[in-house]
C-alpha positions in Angstrom: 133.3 174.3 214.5 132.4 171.8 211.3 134.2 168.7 212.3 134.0 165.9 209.0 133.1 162.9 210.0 134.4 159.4 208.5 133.7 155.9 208.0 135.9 152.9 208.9 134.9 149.0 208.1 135.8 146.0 209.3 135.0 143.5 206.6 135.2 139.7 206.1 136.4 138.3 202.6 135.9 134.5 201.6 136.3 132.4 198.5 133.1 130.0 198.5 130.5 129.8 201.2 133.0 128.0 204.4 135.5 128.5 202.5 138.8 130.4 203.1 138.4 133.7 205.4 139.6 137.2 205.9 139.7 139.7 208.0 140.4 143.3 207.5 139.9 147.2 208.0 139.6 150.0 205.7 138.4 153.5 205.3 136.9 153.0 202.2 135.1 149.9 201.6 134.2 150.6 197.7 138.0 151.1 196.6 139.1 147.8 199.1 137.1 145.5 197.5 137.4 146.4 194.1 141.2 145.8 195.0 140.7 142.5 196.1 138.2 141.3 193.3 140.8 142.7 190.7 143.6 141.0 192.9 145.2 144.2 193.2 146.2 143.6 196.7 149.7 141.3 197.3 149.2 138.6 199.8 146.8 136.4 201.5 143.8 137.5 199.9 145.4 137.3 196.3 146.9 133.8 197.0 143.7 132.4 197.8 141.4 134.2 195.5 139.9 136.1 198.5 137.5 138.3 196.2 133.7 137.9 198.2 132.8 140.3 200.6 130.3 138.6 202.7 130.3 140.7 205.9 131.3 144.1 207.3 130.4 146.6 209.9 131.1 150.6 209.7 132.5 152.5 212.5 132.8 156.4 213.2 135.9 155.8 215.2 139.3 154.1 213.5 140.4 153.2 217.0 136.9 151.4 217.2 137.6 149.4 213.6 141.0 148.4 214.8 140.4 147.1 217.9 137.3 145.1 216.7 139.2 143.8 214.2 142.1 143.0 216.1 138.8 141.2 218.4 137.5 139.3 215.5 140.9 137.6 214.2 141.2 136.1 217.4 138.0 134.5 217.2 137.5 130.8 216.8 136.8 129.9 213.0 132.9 128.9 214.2 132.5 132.3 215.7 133.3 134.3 212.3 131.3 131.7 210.2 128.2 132.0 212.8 128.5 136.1 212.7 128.6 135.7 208.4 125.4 133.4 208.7 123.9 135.9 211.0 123.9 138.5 208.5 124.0 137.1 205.5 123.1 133.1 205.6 123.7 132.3 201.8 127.1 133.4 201.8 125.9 136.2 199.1 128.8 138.7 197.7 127.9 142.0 199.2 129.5 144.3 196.7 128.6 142.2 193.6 126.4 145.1 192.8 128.9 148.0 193.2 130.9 147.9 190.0 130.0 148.3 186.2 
């Protein structure tokens, strides 16, 4: 049997390098931040001009992306800011690329 496989993401949004943060999930990480850059999304991310993507993770398994999601918003500020440096130390927008 041909079973399709998917993609989930857990991804972390910010204004500025330590700036405001954001966590979220999605199954389509292209289409969700091109919402938030175009502040198509109502909300947190909109009031604060949420529109860099500057960390996320894929997962095979929704139940997987929610729960490390639900993880990482419990997470002391420090903990998401030393995970972001981890990967990606200057703070660079990962999906400033993707778009015409």
């Amino acid at each position: 049997m041909f079973k399709i496989s998917h993609q989930y993401y857990v991804y972390i949004l910010s204004n500025k390098k330590n700036g405001t943060l954001y966590i979220g999930m999605t199954n389509d990480m292209e289409r969700r931040a091109f919402e938030h850059k175009n502040q198509l999304v109502e909300g947190f991310t909109k009031k604060y001009k949420l529109d860099k993507l500057v960390y996320f993770e894929s997962y095979q398994y929704v139940n997987d992306a929610i729960l490390r999601e639900k993880r990482m918003k419990k997470w002391k500020r420090q903990w998401k800011i030393n995970l972001i440096v981890e990967e990606n130390p200057s703070w660079e927008d990962l999906a400033k690329d993707w778009y015409d």
